[in-house]
N, C-alpha and C positions, 0 to 999 in steps of 0.2 A: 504493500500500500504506500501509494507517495504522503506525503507533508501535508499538501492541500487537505485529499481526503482526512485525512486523523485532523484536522483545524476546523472542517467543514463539520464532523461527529462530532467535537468537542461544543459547538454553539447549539447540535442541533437535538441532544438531548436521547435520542436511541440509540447507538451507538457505531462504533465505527463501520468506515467503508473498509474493505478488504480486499483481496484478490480475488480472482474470477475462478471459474468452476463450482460445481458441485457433488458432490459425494454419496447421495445417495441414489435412488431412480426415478425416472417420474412418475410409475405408477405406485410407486412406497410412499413417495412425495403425497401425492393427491386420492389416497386411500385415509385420510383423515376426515371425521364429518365436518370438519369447516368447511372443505369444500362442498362436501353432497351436500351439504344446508343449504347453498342457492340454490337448489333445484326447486326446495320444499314450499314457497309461497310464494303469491303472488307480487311481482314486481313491481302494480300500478301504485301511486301514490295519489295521494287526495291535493290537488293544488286552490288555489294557490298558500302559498305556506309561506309565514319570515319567521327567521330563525335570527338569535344573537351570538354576536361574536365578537372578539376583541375589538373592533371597530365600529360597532355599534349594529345594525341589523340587516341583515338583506332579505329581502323578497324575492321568490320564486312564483311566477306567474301560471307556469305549466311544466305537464312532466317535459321533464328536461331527456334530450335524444344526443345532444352532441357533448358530452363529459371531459372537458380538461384537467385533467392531473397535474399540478405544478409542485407537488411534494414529492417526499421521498417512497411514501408507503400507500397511499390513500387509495391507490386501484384496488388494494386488496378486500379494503371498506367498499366500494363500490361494485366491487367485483359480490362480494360478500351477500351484498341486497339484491343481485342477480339481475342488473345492468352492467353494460360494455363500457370504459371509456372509449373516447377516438382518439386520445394525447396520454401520454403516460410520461413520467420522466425519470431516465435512469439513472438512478441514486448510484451502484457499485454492482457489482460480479460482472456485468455485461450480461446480463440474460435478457432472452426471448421476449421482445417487445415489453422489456424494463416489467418480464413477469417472472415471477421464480419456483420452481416445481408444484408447491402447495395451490400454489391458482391457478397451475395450467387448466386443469379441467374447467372451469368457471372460466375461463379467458374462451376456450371452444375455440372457433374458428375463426376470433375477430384478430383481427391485424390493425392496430394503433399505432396512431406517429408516434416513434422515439424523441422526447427532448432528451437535453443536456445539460446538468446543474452543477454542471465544474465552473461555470463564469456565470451563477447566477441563474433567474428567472428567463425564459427567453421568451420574453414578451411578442417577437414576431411569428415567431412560431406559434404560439397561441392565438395569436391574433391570424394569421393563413389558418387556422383549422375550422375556424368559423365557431368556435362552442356556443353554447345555451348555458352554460354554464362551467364556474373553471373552480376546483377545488382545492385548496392550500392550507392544510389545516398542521403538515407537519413537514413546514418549509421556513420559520419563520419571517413570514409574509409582514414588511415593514408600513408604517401609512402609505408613506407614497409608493408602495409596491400595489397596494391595494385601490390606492386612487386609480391607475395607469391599467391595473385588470377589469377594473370597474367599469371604463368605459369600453370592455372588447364586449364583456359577456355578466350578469351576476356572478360573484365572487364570495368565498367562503372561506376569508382565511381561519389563526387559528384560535381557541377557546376563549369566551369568557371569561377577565379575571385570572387570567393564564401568562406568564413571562410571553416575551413572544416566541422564544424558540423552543416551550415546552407545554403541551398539552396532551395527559395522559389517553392509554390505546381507547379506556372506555367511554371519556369523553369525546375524543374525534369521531367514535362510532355510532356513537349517539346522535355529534351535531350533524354530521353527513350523511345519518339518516335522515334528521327531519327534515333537509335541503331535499334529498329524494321524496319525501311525503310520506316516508313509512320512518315516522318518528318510532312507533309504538314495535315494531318488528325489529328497531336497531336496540329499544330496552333490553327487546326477550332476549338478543341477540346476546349479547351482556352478560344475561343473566345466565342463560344455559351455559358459557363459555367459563365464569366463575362457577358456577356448579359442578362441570366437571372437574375442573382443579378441585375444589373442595374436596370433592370425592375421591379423587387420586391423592387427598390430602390423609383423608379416613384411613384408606388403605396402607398408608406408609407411616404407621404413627412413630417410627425413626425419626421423621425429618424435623420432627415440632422442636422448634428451640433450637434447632443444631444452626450453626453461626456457619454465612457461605462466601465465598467475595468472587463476583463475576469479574474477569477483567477481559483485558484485550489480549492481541495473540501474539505480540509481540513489544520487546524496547524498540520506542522513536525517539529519538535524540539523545537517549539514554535513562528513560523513563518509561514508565511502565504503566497503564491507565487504568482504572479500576473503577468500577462505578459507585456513589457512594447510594444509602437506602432511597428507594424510591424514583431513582435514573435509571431508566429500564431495566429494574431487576422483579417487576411486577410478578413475571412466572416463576418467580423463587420465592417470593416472599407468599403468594397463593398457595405453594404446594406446603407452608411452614415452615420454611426455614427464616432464621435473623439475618438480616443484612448487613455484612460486616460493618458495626457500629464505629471502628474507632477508622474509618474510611468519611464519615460524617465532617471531622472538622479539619479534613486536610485539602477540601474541596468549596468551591466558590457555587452558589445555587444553579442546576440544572448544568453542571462543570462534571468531569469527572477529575478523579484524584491521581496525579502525576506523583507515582512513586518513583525514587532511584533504585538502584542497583541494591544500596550500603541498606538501606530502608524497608527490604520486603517482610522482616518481622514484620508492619501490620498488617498484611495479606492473609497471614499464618492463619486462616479459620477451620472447622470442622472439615470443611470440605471448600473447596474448589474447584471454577467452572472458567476454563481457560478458552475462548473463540477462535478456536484456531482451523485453518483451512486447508493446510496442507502437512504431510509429514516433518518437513524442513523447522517450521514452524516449534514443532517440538522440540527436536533436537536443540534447534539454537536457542530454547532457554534454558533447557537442560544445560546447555554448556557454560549458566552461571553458578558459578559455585554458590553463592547467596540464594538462590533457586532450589538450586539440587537439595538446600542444606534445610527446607523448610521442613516442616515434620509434616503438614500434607503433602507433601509429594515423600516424601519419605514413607509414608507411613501406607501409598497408595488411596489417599482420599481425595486425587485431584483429577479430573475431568480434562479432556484434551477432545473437541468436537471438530468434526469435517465442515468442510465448506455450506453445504445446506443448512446441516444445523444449528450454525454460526448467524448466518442469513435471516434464520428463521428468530432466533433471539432477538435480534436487531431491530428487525420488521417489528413485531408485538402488535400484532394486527388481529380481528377477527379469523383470519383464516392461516395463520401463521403460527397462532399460539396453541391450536388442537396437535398442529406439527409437533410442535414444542413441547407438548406433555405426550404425546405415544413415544417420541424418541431419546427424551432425556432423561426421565424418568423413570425409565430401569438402570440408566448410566447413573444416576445419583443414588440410589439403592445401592448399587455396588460400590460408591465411593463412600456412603454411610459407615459398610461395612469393612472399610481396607480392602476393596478388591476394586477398582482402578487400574486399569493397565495403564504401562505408563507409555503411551504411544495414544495416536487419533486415533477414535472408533467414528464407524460409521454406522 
């Protein structure tokens, strides 16, 4: 991953961008029910509908047909409620019309313009797609980013009452529902989503209390990023684990924490869940001795994930995080218990 990218994760609150590929299939990918869940209702929405958002409110006149995506994650919300965008923007991996395994099925046969958010919002691009409406809920969409979308198409950047670069997965899904007119579908949505975490919570009553620290998959500039509670570490903290707490006061609000090399005692938690995307990835943190010397990776409590399911942490999306608990969550049972291999699983 270059510079940009880990600068662009750092403001943008889910976490970083990475290398391309993926590690699992895509029928593994998309055998999760977040996806079969767009099949299951009705897509039409009741218009005209306004919805509130950090900018005060917009109006949606009718169902909207032409969908701009100007974030990093929100097709998968859209995808989700079982409408097509036409614009998508690709955030990191270089996948398939800026879609990544767990949507393919729900994406079907549509083919969506690819933006690019290495330099930004590309306002021309959106504005040649012609939308009905353009969605920016996890891009932090600035005023005048939002005045200038404003006038292509209605516009939705991101939460109420929200920083702007940070609005959690269950409230984008929510506000991007009622922008669709299926407010009350993107609740249930929600709720069945935290349901089944709960329930995967039941089933592992190991994980309650046990302290985790999600980080990134590699040192950038000779630091090492870690998320502190509550910065996309939602699917840990659901399944019961604590969020490595002493990560809280080394980090600036919706930042993550920039540890050194000298430093990684306070990563040291029960367990560890490292974003890593390829085998290389492993090795070369293995080869810090401060690393090696941790007592979860010592002791095999530490987690090393392939590129999808890295992807899929990241995203924390309605259809991302069903991925997220079928495949992580025998990997954390076995890091619960010392049995972590210490290499990528797929």
């Amino acid at each position: 991953m270059n510079r940009s990218a880990v600068t662009l994760l750092l403001t943008a609150a889910l976490a970083l961008a990475v290398a391309t590929g993926c590690g699992s299939s895509d029928d593994d990918a998309s055998s999760g029910s977040g996806a079969a869940a767009t099949k299951t209702a009705n897509n039409a929405g009741t218009f005209p509908v306004t919805v509130q958002h950090r900018y005060g409110a917009t109006t949606i006149r009718s169902q909207p047909k032409r969908i701009a995506i100007v974030g990093f994650t929100e097709q998968d919300i859209v995808l989700a409620l079982g409408q097509k965008p036409i614009v998508t923007t690709d955030w990191y991996g270089n996948q398939p019309y800026a879609t990544w395994p767990w949507a393919r099925e729900a994406l079907g046969d549509a083919r969506p313009t690819v933006l690019k958010a290495a330099d930004g919002i590309d306002f021309e691009g959106v504005a040649k797609a012609h939308p009905d409406l353009i969605v920016g809920t996890n891009v932090g969409i600035k005023q005048k980013d939002y005045d200038k979308l404003s006038q292509i198409a209605p516009t939705v950047p991101g939460c109420k009452g929200r920083p702007v670069y940070f609005c959690p997965w269950d409230q984008q899904t929510e506000l991007v529902a009622a922008a669709l007119g299926q407010k009350a579908r993107g609740i249930q949505m929600v709720k069945d989503i935290k349901s089944r975490f709960a329930k995967a919570a039941a089933e592992h009553p190991e994980f309650q209390g046990r302290s985790v620290t999600f980080s990134q998959n590699a040192f950038y500039d000779g630091r090492l990023y870690a998320y502190p509670p509550g910065l996309g570490t939602e699917f840990l903290s659901m399944l019961g684990f604590t969020i490595n707490p002493k990560l809280q006061g080394l980090a600036k609000p919706g930042i993550q924490a920039a540890i050194s090399a000298e430093r990684l005692d306070v990563i040291d938690t029960d367990v560890q869940v490292f974003a890593t995307e390829k085998p290389g990835d492993v090795g070369n943190l293995l080869k810090i001795p401060t690393f090696r010397g941790l007592n979860a990776v010592k002791g095999h409590h530490t987690i090393f994930t392939d590129a999808t399911l890295s992807g899929a942490m990241y995203f924390t999306t309605p259809l991302s995080l069903p991925y997220v608990l079928d495949h992580l969550t025998p990997q954390l049972a076995a890091a619960v218990a010392g049995r972590a291999p210490r290499r990528m699983v797929s």
